[in-house]
C-alpha positions as CSV (number, residue, x, y, z in Angstrom):
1,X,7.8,78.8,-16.8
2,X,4.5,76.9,-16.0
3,X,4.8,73.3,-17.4
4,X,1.5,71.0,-18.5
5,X,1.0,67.2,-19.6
6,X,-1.2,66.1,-22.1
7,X,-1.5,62.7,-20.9
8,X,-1.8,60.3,-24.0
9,X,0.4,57.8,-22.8
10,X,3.1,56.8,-25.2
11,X,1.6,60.1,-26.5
12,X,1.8,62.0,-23.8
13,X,3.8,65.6,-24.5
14,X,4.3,68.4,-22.4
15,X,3.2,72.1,-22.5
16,X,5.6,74.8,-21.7
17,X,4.8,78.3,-21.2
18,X,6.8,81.1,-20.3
19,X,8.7,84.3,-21.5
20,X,12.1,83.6,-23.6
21,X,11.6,80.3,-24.2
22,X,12.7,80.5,-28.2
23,X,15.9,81.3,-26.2
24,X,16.1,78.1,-23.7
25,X,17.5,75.2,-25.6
26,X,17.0,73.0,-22.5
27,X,13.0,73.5,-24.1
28,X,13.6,72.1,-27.3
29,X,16.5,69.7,-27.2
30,X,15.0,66.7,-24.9
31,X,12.3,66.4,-27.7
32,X,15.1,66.3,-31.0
33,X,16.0,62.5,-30.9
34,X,18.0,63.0,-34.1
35,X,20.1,66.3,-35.6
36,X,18.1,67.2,-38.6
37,X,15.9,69.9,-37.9
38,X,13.6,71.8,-40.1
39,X,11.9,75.4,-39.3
40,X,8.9,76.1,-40.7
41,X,7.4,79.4,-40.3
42,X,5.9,82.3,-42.4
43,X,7.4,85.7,-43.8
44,X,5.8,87.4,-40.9
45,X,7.0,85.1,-38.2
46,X,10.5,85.0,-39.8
47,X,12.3,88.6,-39.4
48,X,10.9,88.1,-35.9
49,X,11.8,84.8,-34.1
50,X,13.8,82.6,-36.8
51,X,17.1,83.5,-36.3
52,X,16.7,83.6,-32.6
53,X,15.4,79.7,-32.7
54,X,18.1,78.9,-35.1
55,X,20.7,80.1,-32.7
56,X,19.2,78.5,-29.9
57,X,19.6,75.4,-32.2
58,X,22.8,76.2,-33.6
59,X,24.0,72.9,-32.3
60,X,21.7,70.7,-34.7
61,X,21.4,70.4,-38.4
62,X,18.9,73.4,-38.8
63,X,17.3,74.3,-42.3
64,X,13.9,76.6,-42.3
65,X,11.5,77.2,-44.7
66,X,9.6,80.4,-44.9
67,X,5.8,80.3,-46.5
68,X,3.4,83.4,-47.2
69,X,1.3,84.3,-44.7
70,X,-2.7,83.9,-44.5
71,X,-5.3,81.5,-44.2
72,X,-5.4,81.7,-48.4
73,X,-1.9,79.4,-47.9
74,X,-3.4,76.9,-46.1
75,X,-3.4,74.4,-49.4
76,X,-2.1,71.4,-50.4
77,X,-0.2,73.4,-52.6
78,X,2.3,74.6,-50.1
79,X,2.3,71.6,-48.0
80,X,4.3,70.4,-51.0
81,X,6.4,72.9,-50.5
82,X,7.6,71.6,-47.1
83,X,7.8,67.8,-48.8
84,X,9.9,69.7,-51.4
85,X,12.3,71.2,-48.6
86,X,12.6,68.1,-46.5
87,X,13.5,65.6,-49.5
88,X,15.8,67.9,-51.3
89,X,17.7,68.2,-48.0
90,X,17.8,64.4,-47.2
91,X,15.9,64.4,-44.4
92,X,15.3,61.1,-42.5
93,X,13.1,59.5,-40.3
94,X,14.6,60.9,-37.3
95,X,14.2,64.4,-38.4
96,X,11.9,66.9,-36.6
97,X,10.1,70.3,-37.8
98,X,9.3,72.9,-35.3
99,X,6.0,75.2,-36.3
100,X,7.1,78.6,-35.8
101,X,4.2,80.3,-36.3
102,X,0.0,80.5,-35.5
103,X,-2.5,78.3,-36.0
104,X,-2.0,77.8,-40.1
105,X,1.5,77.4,-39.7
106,X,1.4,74.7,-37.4
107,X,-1.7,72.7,-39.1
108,X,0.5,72.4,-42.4
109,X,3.6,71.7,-40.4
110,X,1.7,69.4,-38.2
111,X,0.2,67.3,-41.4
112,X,3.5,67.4,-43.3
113,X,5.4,65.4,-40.1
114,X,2.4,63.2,-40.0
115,X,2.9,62.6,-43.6
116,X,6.5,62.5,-44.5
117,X,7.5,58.5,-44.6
118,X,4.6,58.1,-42.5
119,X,5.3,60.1,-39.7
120,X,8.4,62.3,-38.2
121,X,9.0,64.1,-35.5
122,X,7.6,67.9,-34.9
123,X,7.4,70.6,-32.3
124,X,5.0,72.8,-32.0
125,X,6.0,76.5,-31.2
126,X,3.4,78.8,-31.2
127,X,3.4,82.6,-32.4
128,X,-0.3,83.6,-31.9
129,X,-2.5,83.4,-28.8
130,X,-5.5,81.4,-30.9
131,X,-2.4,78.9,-31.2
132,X,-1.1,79.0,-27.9
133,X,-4.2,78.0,-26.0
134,X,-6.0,76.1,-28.7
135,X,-4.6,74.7,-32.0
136,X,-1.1,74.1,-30.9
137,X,-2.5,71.4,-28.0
138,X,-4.3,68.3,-29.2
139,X,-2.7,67.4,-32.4
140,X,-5.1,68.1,-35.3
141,X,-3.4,68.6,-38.4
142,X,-4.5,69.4,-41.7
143,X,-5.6,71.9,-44.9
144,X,-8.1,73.5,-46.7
145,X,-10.1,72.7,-49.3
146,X,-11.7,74.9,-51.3
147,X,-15.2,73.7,-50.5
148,X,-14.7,73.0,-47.0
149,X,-12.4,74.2,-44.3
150,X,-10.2,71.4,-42.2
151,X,-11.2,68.7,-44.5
152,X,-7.8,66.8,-45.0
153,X,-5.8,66.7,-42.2
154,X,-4.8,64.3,-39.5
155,X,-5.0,63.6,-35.7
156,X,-0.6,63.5,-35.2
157,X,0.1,64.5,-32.0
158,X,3.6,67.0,-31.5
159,X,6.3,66.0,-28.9
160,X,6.2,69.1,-27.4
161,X,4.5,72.6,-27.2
162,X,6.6,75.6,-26.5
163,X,4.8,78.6,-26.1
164,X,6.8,81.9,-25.7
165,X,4.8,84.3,-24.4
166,X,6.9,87.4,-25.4
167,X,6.3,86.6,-28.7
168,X,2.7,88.0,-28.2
169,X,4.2,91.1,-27.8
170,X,4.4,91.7,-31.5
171,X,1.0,90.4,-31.8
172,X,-1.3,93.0,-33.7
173,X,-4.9,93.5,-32.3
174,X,-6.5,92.1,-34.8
175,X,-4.7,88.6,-33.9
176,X,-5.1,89.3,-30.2
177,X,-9.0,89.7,-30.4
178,X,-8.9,86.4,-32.7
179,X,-7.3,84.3,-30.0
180,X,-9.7,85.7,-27.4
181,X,-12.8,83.2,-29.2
182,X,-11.0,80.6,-28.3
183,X,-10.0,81.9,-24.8
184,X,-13.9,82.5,-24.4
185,X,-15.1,79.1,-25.8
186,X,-13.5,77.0,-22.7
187,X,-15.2,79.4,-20.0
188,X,-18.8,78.3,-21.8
189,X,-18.4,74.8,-22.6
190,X,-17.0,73.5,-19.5
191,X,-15.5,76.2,-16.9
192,X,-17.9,78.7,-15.9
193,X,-15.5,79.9,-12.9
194,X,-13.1,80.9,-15.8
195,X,-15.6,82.7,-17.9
196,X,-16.5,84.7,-14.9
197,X,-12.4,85.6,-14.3
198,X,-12.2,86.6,-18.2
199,X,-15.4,89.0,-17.7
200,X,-13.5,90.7,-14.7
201,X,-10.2,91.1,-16.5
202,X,-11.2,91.6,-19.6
203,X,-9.3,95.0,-19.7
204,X,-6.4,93.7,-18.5
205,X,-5.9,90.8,-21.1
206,X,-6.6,92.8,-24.1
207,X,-4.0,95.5,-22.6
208,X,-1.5,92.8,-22.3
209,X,-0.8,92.5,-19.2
210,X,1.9,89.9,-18.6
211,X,0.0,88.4,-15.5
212,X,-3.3,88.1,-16.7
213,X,-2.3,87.0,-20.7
214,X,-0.4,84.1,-18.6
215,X,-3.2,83.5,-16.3
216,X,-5.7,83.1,-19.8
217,X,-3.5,81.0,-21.4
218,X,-2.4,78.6,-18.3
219,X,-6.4,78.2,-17.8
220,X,-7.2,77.8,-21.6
221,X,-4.4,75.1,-21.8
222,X,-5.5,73.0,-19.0
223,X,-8.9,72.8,-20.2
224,X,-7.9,71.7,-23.6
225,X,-5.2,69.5,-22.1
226,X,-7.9,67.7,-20.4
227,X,-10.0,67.7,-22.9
228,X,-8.1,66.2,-25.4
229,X,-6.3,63.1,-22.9
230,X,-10.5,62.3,-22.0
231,X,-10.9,62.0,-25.9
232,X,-7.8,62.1,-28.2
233,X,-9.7,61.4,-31.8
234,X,-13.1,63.4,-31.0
235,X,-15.1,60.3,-30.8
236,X,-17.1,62.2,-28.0
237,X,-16.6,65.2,-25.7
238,X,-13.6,67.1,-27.8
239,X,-15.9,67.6,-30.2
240,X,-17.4,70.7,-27.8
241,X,-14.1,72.3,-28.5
242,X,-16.3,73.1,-32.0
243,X,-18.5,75.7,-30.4
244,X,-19.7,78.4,-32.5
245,X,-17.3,76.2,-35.3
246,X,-19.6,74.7,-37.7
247,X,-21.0,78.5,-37.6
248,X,-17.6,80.1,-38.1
249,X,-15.6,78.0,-40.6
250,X,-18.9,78.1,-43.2
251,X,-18.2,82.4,-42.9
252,X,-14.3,81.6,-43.4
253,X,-15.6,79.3,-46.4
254,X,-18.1,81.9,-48.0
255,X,-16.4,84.9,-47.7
256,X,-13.1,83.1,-49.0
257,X,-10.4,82.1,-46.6
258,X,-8.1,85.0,-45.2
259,X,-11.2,87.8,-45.3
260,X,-12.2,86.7,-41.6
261,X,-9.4,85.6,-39.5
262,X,-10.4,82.0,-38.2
263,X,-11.1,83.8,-34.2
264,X,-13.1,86.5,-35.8
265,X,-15.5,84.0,-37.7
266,X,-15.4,81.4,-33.9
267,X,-16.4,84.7,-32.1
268,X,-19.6,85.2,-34.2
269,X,-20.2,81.8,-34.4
270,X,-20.6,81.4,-30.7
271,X,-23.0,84.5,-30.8
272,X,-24.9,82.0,-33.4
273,X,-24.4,79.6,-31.2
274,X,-26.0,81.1,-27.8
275,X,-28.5,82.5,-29.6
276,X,-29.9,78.9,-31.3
277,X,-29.3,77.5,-27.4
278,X,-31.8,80.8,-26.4
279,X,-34.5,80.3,-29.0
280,X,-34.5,76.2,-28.1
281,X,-35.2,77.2,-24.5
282,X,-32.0,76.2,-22.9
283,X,-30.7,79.2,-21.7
284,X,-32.2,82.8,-21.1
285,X,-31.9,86.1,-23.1
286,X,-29.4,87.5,-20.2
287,X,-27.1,84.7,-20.9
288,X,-26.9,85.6,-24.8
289,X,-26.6,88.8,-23.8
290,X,-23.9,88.5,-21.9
291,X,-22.0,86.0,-23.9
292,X,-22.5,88.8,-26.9
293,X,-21.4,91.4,-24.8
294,X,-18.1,89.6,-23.7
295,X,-17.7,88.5,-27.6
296,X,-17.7,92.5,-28.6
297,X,-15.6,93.7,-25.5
298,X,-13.0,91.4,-26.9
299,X,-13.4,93.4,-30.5
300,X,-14.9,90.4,-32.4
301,X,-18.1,90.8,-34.6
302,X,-20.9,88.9,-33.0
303,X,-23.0,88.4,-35.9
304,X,-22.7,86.5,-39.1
305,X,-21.2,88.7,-42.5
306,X,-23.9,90.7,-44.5
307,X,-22.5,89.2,-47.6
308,X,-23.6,85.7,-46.5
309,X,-27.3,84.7,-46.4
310,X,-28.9,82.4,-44.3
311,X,-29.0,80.1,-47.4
312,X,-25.5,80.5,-47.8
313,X,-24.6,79.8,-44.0
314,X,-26.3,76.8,-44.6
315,X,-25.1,75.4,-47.8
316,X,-21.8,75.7,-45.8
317,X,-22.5,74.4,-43.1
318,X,-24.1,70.9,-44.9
319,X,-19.8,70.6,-45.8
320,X,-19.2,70.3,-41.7
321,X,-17.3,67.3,-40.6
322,X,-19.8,67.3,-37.8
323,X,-22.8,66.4,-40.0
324,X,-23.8,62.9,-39.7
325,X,-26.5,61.3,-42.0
326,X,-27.4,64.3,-43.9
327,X,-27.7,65.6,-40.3
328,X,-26.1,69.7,-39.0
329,X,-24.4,68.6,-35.9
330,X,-23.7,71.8,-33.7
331,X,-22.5,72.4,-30.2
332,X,-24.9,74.1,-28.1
333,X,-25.1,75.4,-24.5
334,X,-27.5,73.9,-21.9
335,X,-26.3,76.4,-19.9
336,X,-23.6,78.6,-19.2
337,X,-20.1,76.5,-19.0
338,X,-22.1,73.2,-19.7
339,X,-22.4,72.3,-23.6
340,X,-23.7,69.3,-25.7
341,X,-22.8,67.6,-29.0
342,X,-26.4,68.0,-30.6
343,X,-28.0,67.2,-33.8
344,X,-31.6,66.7,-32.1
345,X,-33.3,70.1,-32.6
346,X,-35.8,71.4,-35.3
347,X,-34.6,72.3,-38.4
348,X,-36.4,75.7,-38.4
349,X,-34.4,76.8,-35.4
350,X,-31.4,76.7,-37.1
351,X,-32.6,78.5,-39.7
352,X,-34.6,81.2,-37.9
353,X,-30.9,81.9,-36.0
354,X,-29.4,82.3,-39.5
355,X,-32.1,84.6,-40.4
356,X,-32.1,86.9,-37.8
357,X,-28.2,87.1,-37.0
């Protein structure tokens, strides 16, 4: 088991990664101060893991709740439904959910602990790979809204992460390629040593090799870890976690949430992304090249949806809790593993990228 610290302090929360560890209660139990436990996970998740956590739990007060699965069920709808499970069991303050699950699964579980009677306890355990090396770690919380993705939520950090790496094992491809965005993102914003490991390993990650799937997570998770402890509420450098973002959540938006999984519309986004940093003169046509090429070894699309227009991108993207005064703020690469926070660039660029992606 390799063990992290996100250092926030009275804040501050370990990251745990390793095979078995829905088995290991010695994982969860230092991070339940009281017995009432809630399991929230998704009908995919649950024939899987849930009764394996529930006996590792068997001690506690367990309940679990079991939502659909898909980005569609991201809603304020079915965060009720955990505020429904939790008060019609009594739960207390002291109480604590565990995510089971990816990346939607924990945002809802993560905004309904920093919701209920103002904020409880919660774990998170992620399922996916997206969620083990990126939405797990740093505490943002939240739901869709129809107009815009991630716009309620909360920044509500977990007392623990606890990711089980065997449980990528019944990962389908499609998921695995939609965690690799995020895997990809940290090599070009900040880490260019790391970018170059993924491009020589490549094979090896998206065959599953134990070693190297360990290796891209451990790396992933310490540069979000440090990330996030340098700037916990995105008041500054977290917000370059958002690469090829503002791009990818207005496809997840247009095309309707669920259509594109959330990696698949980062991956093109990025593409976007390098190529806007390209036609500002920041870096060369090799470099996009390259990123492109990495993007489609992984099996992501590296271009924005036919169905979506370059007007359409944009009316999206104007919805972008990075706009400021009326103003598309994107993350963009000076170079290869060095990114900026950027609103300062001609308006025509962006749109000449939209048009010719």
């Amino acid at each position: 088991m390799i063990t992290l610290n996100v250092d926030l302090q009275q804040r501050s929360y370990p990251i745990l990664i390793g095979p078995a560890l829905l088995e290991e209660a010695n994982c969860f139990l230092p991070h339940i101060p009281g017995r009432q436990v809630l399991v929230v996970t998704n009908e995919t998740i649950a024939p899987l893991y849930l009764d394996k956590l529930k006996n590792t739990l068997h001690t506690m007060q367990i309940r679990d709740l079991i939502l659909p699965d898909g980005e569609q069920y991201k809603t304020l709808e079915t965060l009720n439904l955990i505020f429904d499970k939790l008060l019609q069991e009594g739960f207390d303050r002291s109480c604590t959910l565990i995510a089971l699950g990816g990346g939607v699964v924990g945002d809802i579980t993560g905004f309904a602990a920093a919701s209920y009677q103002r904020g409880v306890n919660f774990i998170q355990a992620p399922t996916t790979l997206l969620a083990q090396v990126d939405s797990s770690v740093g505490g943002k919380t939240g739901v869709n809204h129809s107009l815009g993705k991630n716009m309620i939520g909360a920044f509500y950090q977990p007392r623990a992460v606890i990711a089980d790496t065997n449980t990528l094992n019944t990962l389908d491809d499609r998921q695995l390629s939609a965690g690799m965005a995020e895997v990809i993102k940290y090599g070009l914003i900040r880490d260019d040593k790391f970018l170059g490991w993924l491009e020589a390993h490549v094979e090896q990650i998206m065959q599953r090799d134990p070693a190297h799937l360990a290796e891209a997570i451990q790396r992933s998770c310490i540069n979000k870890a440090e990330v996030v402890t340098a700037d916990e509420l995105e008041s500054g450098q977290r917000a370059l976690l958002n690469l090829g973002h503002t791009y990818g959540h207005a496809i997840e938006t247009g095309m309707g949430y669920g259509v594109w999984l959330h990696g698949e519309a980062v991956g093109a986004g990025i593409c976007l992304a390098v190529q806007h940093s390209a036609i500002l003169g920041w870096i060369s046509e090799p470099d996009v090249k390259r990123v492109v090429n990495l993007i489609s070894r992984v099996g992501l699309p590296t271009s924005r949806p036919d169905k979506l227009s370059a007007d359409d991108m944009l009316t999206n993207m104007r919805l972008d809790k990075k706009v400021h005064n009326g103003v598309i703020r994107l993350v963009l690469l000076q170079s290869v593993g060095n990114a900026i926070v950027t609103g300062d660039y001609p308006p025509e660029t962006l749109r000449r990228t939209l048009d010719i992606a």
